[in-house]
C-alpha positions in Angstrom: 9.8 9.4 -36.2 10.9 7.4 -33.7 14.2 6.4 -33.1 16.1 3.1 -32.0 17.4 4.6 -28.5 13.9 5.9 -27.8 12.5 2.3 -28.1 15.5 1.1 -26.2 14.9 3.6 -23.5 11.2 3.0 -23.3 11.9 -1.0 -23.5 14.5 -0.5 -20.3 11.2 1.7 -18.5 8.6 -0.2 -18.8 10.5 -3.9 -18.4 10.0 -3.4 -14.2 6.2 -3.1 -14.4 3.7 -6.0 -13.2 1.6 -7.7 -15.2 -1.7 -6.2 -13.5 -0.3 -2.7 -14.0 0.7 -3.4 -17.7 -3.2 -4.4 -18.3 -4.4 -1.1 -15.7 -1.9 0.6 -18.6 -3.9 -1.0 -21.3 -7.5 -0.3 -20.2 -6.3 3.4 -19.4 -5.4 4.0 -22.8 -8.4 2.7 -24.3 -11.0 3.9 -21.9 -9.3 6.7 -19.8 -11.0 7.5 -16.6 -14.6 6.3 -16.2 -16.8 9.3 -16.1 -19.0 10.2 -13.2 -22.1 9.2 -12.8 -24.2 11.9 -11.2 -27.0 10.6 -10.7 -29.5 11.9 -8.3 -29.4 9.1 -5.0 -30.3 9.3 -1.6 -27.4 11.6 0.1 -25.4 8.6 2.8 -25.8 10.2 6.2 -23.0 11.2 8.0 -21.9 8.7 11.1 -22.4 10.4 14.5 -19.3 12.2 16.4 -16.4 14.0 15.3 -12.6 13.0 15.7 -11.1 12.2 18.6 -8.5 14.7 18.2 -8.3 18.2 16.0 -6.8 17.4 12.2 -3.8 19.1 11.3 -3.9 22.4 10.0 -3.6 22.8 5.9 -0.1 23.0 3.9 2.1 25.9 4.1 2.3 26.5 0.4 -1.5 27.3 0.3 -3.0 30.8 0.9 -5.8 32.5 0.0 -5.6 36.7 -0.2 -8.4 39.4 1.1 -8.7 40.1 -2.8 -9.8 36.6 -3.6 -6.5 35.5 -4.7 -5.1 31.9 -4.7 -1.9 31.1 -4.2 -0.6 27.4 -4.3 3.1 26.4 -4.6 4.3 30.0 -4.9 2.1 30.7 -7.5 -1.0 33.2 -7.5 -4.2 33.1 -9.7 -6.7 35.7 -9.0 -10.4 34.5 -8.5 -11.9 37.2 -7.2 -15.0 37.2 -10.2 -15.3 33.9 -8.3 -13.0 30.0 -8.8 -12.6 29.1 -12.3 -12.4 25.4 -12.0 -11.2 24.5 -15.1 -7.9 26.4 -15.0 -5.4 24.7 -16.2 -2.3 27.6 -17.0 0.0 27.0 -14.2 0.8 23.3 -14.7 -1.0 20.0 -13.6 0.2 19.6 -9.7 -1.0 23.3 -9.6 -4.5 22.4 -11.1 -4.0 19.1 -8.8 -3.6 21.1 -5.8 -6.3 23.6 -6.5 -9.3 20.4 -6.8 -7.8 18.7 -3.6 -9.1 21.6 -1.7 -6.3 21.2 1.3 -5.9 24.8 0.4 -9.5 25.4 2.3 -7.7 23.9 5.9 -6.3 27.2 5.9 -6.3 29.4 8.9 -7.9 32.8 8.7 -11.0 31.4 6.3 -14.3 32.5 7.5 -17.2 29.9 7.4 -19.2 31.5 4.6 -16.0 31.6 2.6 -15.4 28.2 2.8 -18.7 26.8 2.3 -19.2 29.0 -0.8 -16.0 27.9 -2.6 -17.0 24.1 -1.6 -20.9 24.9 -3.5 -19.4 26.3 -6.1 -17.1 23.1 -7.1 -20.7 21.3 -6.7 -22.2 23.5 -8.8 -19.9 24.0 -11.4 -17.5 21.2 -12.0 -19.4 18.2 -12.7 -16.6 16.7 -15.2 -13.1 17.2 -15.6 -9.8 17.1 -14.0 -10.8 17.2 -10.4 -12.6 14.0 -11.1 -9.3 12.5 -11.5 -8.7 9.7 -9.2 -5.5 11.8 -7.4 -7.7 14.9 -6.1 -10.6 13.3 -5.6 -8.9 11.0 -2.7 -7.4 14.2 -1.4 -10.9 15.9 -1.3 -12.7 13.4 0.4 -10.3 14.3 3.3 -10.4 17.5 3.2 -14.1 17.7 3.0 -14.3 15.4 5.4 -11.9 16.9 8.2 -13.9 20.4 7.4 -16.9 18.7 8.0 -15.5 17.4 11.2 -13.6 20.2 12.3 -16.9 22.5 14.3 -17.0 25.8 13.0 -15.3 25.7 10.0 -18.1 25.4 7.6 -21.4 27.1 7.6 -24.1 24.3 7.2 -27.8 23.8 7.1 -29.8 20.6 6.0 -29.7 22.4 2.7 -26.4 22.8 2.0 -24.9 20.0 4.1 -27.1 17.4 1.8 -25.7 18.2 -1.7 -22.6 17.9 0.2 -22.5 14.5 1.4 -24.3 13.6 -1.8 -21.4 14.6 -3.9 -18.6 13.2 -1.8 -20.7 10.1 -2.1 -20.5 10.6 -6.0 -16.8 11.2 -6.0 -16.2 8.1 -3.3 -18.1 5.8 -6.1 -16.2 7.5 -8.9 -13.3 6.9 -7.4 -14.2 3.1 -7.2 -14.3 2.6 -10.3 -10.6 4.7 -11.5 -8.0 3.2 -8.8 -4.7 4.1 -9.8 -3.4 0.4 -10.6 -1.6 1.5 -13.5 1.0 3.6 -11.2 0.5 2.0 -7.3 2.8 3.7 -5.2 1.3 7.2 -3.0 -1.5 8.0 -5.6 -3.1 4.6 -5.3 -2.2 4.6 -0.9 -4.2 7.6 -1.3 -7.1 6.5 -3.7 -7.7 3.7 -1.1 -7.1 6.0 2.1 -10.0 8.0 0.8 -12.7 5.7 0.2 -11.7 4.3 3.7 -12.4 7.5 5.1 -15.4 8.5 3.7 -16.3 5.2 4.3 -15.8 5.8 7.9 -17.5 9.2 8.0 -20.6 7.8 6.0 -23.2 5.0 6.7 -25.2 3.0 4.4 -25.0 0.5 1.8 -22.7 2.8 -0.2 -20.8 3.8 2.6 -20.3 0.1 3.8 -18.8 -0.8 0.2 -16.2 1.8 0.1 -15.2 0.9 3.6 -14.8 -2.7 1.7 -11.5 -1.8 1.2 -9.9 -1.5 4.2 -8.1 -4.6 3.4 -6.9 -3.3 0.7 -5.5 -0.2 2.2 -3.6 -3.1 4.7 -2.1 -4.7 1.9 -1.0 -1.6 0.7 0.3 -0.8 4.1 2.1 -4.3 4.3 3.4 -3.6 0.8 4.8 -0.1 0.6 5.8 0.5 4.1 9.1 -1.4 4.4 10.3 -3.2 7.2 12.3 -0.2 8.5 9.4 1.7 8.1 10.6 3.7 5.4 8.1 4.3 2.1 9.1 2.5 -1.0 9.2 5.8 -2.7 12.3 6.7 -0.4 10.7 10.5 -0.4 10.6 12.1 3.0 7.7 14.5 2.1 5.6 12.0 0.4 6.6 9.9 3.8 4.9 12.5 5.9 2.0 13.3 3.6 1.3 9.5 3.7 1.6 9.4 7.5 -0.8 12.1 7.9 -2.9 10.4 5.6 -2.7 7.2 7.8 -3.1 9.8 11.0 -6.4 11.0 9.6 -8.0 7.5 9.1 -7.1 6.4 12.9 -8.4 9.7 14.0 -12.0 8.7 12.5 -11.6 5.1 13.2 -11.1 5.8 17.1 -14.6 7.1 17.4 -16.4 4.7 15.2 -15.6 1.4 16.6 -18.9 -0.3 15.0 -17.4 0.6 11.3 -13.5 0.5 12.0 -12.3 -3.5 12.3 -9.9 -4.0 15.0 -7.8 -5.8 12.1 -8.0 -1.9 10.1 -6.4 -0.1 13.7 -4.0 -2.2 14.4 -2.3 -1.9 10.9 -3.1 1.7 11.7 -1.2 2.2 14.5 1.8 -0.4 13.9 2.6 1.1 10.8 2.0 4.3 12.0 4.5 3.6 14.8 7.1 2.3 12.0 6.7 5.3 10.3 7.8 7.8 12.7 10.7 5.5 13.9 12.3 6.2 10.3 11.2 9.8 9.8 13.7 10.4 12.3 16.7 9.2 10.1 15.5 12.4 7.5 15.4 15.0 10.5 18.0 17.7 9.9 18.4 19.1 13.6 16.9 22.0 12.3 13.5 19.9 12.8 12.8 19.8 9.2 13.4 17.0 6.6 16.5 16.3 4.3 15.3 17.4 0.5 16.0 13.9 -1.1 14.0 12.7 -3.7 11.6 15.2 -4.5 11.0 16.6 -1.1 10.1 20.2 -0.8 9.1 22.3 1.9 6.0 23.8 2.2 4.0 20.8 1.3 3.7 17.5 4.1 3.2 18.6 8.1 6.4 19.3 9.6 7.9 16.3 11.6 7.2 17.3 15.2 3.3 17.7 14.5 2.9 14.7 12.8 4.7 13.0 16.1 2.5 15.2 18.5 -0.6 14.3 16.2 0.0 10.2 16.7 0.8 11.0 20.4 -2.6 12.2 20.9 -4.3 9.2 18.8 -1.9 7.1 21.4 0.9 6.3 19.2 4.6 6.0 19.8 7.2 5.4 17.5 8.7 2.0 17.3 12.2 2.3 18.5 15.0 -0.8 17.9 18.4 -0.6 17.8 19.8 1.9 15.5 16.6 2.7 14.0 17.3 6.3 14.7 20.7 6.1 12.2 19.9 3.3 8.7 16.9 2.2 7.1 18.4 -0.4 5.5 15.7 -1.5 3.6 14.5 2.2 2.3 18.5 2.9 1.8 19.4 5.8 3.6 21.6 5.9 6.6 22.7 8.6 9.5 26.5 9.4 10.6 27.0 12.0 13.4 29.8 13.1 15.2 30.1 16.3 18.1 28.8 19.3 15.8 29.0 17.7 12.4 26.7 14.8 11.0 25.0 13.2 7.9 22.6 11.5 6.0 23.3 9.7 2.7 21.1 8.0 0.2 22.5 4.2 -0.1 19.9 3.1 -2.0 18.9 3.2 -6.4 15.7 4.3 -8.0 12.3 3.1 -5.7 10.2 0.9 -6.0 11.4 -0.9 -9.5 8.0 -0.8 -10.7 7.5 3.0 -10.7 10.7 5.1 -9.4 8.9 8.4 -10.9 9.9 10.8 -7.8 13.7 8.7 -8.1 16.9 11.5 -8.1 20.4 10.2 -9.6 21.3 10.7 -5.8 23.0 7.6 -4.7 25.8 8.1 -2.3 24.8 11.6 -2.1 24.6 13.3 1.1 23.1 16.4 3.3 25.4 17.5 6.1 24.8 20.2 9.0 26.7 21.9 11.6 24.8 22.3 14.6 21.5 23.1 13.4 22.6 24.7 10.0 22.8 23.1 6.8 25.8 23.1 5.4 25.8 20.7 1.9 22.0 20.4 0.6 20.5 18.5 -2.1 18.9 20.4 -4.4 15.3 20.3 -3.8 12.5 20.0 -6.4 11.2 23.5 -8.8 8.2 21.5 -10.6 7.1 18.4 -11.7 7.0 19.7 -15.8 9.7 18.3 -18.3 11.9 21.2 -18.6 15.6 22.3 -17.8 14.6 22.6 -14.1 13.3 19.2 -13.7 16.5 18.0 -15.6 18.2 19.5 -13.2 16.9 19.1 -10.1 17.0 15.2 -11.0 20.7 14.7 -12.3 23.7 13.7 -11.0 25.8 16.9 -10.3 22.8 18.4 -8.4 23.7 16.0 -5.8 26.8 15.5 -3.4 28.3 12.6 -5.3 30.1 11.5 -8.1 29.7 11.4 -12.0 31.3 8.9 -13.7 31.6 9.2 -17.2 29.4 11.1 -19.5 25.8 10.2 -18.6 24.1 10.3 -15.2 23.8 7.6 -12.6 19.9 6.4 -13.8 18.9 7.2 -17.4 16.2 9.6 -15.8 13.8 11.2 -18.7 10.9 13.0 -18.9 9.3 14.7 -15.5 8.9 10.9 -13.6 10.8 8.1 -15.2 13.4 5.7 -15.4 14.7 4.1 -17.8 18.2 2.4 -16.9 19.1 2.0 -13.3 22.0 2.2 -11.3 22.9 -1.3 -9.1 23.5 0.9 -5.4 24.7 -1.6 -2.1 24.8 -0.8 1.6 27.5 -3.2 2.5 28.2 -2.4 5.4 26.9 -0.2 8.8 28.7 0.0 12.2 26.5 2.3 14.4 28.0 5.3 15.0 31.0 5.3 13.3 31.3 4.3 9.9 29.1 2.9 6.9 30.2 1.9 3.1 28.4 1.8 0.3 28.8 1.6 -3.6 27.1 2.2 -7.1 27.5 1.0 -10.6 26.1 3.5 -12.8 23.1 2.1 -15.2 25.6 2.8 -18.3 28.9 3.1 -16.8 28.8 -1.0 -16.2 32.5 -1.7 -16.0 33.4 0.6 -13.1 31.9 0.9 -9.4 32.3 3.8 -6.7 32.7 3.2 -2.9 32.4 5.7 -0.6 33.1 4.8 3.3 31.7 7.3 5.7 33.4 7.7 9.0 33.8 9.9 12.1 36.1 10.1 14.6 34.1 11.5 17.1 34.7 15.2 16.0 35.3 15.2 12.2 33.6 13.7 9.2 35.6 12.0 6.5 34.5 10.5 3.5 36.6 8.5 1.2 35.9 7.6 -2.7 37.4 4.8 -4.9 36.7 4.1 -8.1 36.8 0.7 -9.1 37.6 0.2 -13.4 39.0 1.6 -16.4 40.0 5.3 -16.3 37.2 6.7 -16.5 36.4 10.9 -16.5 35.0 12.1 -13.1 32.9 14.8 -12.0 32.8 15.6 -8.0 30.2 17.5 -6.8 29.1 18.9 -3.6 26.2 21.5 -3.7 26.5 23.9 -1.0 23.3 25.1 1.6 22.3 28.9 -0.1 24.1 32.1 2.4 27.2 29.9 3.0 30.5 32.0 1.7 33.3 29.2 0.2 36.3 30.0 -0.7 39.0 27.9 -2.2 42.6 27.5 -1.3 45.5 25.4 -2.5 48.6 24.8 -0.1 52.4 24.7 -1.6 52.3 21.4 -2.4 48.8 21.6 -4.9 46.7 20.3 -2.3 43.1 22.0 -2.1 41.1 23.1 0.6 37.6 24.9 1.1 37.1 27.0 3.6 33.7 27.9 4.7 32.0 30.5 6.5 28.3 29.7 8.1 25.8 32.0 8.3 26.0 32.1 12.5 29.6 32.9 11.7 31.3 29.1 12.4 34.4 28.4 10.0 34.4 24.9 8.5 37.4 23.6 6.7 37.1 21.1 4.1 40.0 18.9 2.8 39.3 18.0 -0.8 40.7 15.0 -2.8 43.9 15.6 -4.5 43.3 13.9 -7.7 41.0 16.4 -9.2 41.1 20.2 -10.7 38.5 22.4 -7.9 36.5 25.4 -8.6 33.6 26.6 -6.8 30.5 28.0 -9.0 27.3 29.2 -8.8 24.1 26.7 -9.1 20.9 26.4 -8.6 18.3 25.2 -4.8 14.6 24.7 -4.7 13.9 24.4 -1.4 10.4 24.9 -2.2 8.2 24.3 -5.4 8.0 27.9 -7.3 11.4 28.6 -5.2 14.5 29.4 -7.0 17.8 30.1 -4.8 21.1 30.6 -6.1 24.0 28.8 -4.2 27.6 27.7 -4.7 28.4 24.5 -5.5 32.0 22.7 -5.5 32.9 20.9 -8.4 36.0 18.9 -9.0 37.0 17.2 -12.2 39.7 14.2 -13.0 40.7 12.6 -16.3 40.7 9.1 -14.3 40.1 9.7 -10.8 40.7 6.9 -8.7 40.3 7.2 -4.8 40.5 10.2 -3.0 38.6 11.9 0.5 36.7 14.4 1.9 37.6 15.7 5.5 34.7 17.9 6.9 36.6 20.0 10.5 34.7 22.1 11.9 37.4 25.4 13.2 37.3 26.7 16.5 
């Protein structure tokens, strides 16, 4: 039976949707996806020349073994009797990741591997979940960059037609299934595929996928902000979607009579946007800050994703302080001589589907140097469970609780009911921003934090604006850092810290709260399960208090 707060809930979800996804919702649920239609046709020829520059090389996470075993977000399935294409057991993004066949880019594959595994999809999975709208715009990349990519398949006119013919299939399947009902990266991607193989192909067919290059610009326009951010404020669905964009150029350079100059130039100037803000997420380790359902493992690493748009001919767009805030994506940079940060300054993104969205506001990663010091806490797996309930709430994050319910009324694996109201309202480069949130149920109260630096240490001051209120403080800790807490004559508390290179930091902690330092959990990686110490403070009616970050000589 369903219950008067589930209706509420669902009410305070779906309120933020459009109209046109509402009816995409509608016709979903009647119809589902609409079935291929695999028809024999005459197989679209592939366009003459390959890229201009060598793709990428395939995700980290994927691997295949000498014993015919696959293993995809640290998870193994053996397929040595040959791919079982409708497996299913290890969860839906594994299934996803399995049809999207990135996991073929790998290095070490020989040409008849490949090009078997690739027949044998043809052969054998003519219906089901890889015909899903999501892998199949993945696919038509990866096929497509294998194709591209000399030596990495082993092809005849015998094979090579059945392939193009059933990328064909999948491009006019995927037509007729855009993701409308959920915009955001999956329908980017359904359009960035049937540009691409629109690109690669000729022909009638081939010249009505490539029909929608403007609707891959509007797309562009839409969900790349101003700052250059993504409206998902992910930075691994960021990179992914960069790459994405990367791959399309790369075609588009050496096929001047398909690509419009109107298609390269949003290309490359929101290309150039792109990795402008991917700088603000760079740890100094090279890598990205975990916010909002980043992982590693999955996107291209920063710097070859910057190298890769070099060699297309793409710079980033630089402006002033483009390197430190994204003020429209919400996330801004503070650093001082060994010590910095990035906080998130931003709510739940965008308001009509904030499915990858963390209760993370005012939350922040800090380093030392080039280690992390305070992390977020990553992403386990996109199933409804304890770990996704985790990884998503409040205390996971380095911010504060207010009350008893979390910052957005996060549910299930990707939505939102309630949100929080989160402000930027202020940023002076370099040395100090402020920001503040008023939780989605917590309405009568309001935390600031300011963010400052003196050159040489970081300070961070909370308020809490309101009623008393119970507070939790949190601050999650980077896995192999030892803390240890100390209290001076007077009740005041302190952390002391010692980094794994063997440099001492000293943190001051707020006075108005009871410390203890505990154990809790870091998925750096999907499938990855670290255990790490986490700070947690807690006040009956905390009020204002800092956070002074000294790094000991």
């Amino acid at each position: 039976m369903i219950r008067i707060g589930e209706i509420s809930r669902m009410i305070r979800t779906l309120r933020t949707l459009s109209a046109e996804q509402i009816l995409s919702h509608v016709i979903y649920g009647i119809r589902g996806h609409t079935s291929a239609r695999l028809r024999p046709k005459h197989p679209p020829e592939m366009t003459t020349g390959g890229a201009l520059v060598p793709f990428l090389k395939g995700p980290a996470h994927a691997s295949w073994d000498d014993k015919g075993g696959l293993e995809l977000i640290h998870q193994r399935v053996d397929f040595s009797s040959g791919v079982d294409w409708s497996y299913a057991a290890a969860g839906s993004l594994w299934t996803y990741q399995l049809h999207n066949f990135d996991h073929l880019r790998g290095e070490g594959l020989s040409r008849e591997f490949r090009t078997e595994v690739l027949m044998s999809w043809i052969r054998n999975h003519r219906s089901g979940v890889g015909w899903d709208p999501h892998p199949t715009s993945l696919r038509l990349l990866s096929w497509g960059k294998l194709l591209l990519s000399p030596g990495s398949l082993l092809l005849d006119d015998q094979k090579a037609l059945p392939i193009y013919e059933s990328m064909a299939q999948q491009a006019d399947c995927l037509k007729l299934n855009l993701e409308v009902r959920l915009q955001t990266n999956h329908l980017f991607s359904n359009l960035v595929g049937l540009v691409f193989a629109g690109l690669l192909f000729s022909g009638e067919r081939a010249d009505f996928w490539l029909k929608y290059d403007e609707d891959l610009i509007k797309e562009m326009r839409k969900q790349f902000n101003s700052d250059g951010g993504h409206e998902e404020r992910s930075p691994m669905y960021h990179c992914l979607l960069v790459e994405n964009l990367l791959d399309v150029l790369n075609l588009a350079r050496v096929r001047p009579e398909r690509a419009s100059a109107r298609l390269v130039k949003n290309l490359e100037e929101t290309i150039a946007r792109s990795l402008s803000a991917l700088k603000v997420w760079l740890q100094p380790d090279g890598r990205i800050a975990l916010f909002a359902d980043s992982s590693f493992g999955v996107a291209s690493e920063p710097d070859s994703l910057l190298q890769y748009a070099l060699d297309l001919g793409v710079l980033p767009r630089e402006f002033p302080g483009s390197e430190r805030v994204l003020m429209d994506t919400g996330y801004a940079r503070l650093e001082a001589k060994e010590l910095g940060l990035i906080a998130s300054v931003a709510g739940p993104m965008p308001a009509h589907n904030p499915g990858h969205a963390h209760c993370d506001a005012l939350g922040f990663e800090l380093w030392c140097g080039s280690e992390r010091v305070v992390t977020d806490t990553g992403v386990y797996e996109y199933l409804s469970g304890p770990r996704r309930e985790i990884s998503r709430e409040t205390l996971s994050h380095a911010t504060l609780k207010l009350g008893a319910t979390d910052q957005a009324e996060v549910w299930s694996a990707h939505r939102v009911g309630g949100r929080p109201e989160v402000k930027l309202l202020s940023f002076e480069d370099g040395h100090r921003f402020e920001a503040s949130c008023r939780g989605w149920a917590t309405r009568e109260n309001v935390h600031h934090r300011i963010f400052m630096t003196d050159g040489r240490d970081i300070e961070v001051q909370d308020r809490v604006e309101g009623p008393g209120i119970k507070t939790q403080l949190s601050l999650p800790l980077a896995p192999g850092i030892r803390a240890r807490l100390v209290h001076d004559p007077d009740g005041d508390a302190e952390v002391h810290l010692a980094l794994e290179s063997g440099r001492r930091i000293r943190i001051c902690l707020p006075i108005e709260a009871e410390w203890r330092i505990e154990p809790h959990v870091y998925f750096p990686e999907f499938g990855v399960e670290v255990v790490r110490q986490r700070i947690v403070g807690e006040s009956d009616s905390f009020e204002s208090g800092r956070w002074r970050f000294e790094l000991l000589e």
